[in-house]
C-alpha positions, 0 to 999 in steps of 0.5 A: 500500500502506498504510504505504509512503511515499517513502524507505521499502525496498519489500525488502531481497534478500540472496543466500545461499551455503545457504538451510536455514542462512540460514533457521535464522539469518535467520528466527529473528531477524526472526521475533524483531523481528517480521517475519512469513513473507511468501513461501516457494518453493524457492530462497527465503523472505521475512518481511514487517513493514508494507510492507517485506519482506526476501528470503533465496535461494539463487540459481543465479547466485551467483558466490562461496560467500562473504560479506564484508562488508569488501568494496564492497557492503552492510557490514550491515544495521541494526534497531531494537529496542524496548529495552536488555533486548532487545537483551541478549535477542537476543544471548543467544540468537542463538548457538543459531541461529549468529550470534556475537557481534562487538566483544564486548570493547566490547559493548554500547557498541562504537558510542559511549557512547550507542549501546547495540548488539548486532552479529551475524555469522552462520556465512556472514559477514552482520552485522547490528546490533541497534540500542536508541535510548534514547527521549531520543535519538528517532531 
C-alpha cells in the first residue's frame, strides 16, 4: 500500500461499551483531523487517513461496560494537529459531541511549557490528546 512503511499502525481497534455514542464522539473528531469513513457494518465503523485506519465496535465479547484508562492497557491515544488555533478549535467544540475537557486548570500547557495540548475524555472514559508541535520543535 502506498504510504505504509515499517513502524507505521496498519489500525488502531478500540472496543466500545455503545457504538451510536462512540460514533457521535469518535467520528466527529477524526472526521475533524481528517480521517475519512473507511468501513461501516453493524457492530462497527472505521475512518481511514493514508494507510492507517482506526476501528470503533461494539463487540459481543466485551467483558466490562467500562473504560479506564488508569488501568494496564492503552492510557490514550495521541494526534497531531496542524496548529495552536486548532487545537483551541477542537476543544471548543468537542463538548457538543461529549468529550470534556481534562487538566483544564493547566490547559493548554498541562504537558510542559512547550507542549501546547488539548486532552479529551469522552462520556465512556477514552482520552485522547490533541497534540500542536510548534514547527521549531519538528517532531
Amino acid at each position: 500500500m502506498p504510504g505504509a512503511t515499517t513502524g507505521t499502525p496498519h489500525h488502531i481497534e478500540i472496543w466500545v461499551p455503545h457504538l451510536a455514542r462512540a460514533i457521535h464522539s469518535w467520528g466527529w473528531l477524526l472526521q475533524r483531523l481528517g480521517y475519512t469513513l473507511f468501513q461501516s457494518w453493524p457492530a462497527g465503523r472505521s475512518w481511514r487517513m493514508g494507510p492507517t485506519y482506526i476501528v470503533l465496535e461494539e463487540s459481543p465479547d466485551l467483558t466490562a461496560d467500562d473504560h479506564d484508562r488508569r488501568r494496564p492497557g492503552l492510557n490514550h491515544l495521541a494526534f497531531h494537529v496542524e496548529s495552536t488555533q486548532l487545537v483551541d478549535m477542537l476543544c471548543e467544540e468537542a463538548t457538543q459531541y461529549g468529550w470534556r475537557l481534562l487538566l483544564s486548570d493547566r490547559h493548554p500547557y498541562a504537558g510542559g511549557p512547550n507542549h501546547y495540548a488539548a486532552y479529551l475524555e469522552d462520556i465512556d472514559g477514552f482520552e485522547v490528546e490533541l497534540v500542536a508541535i510548534p514547527p521549531e520543535q519538528g517532531y
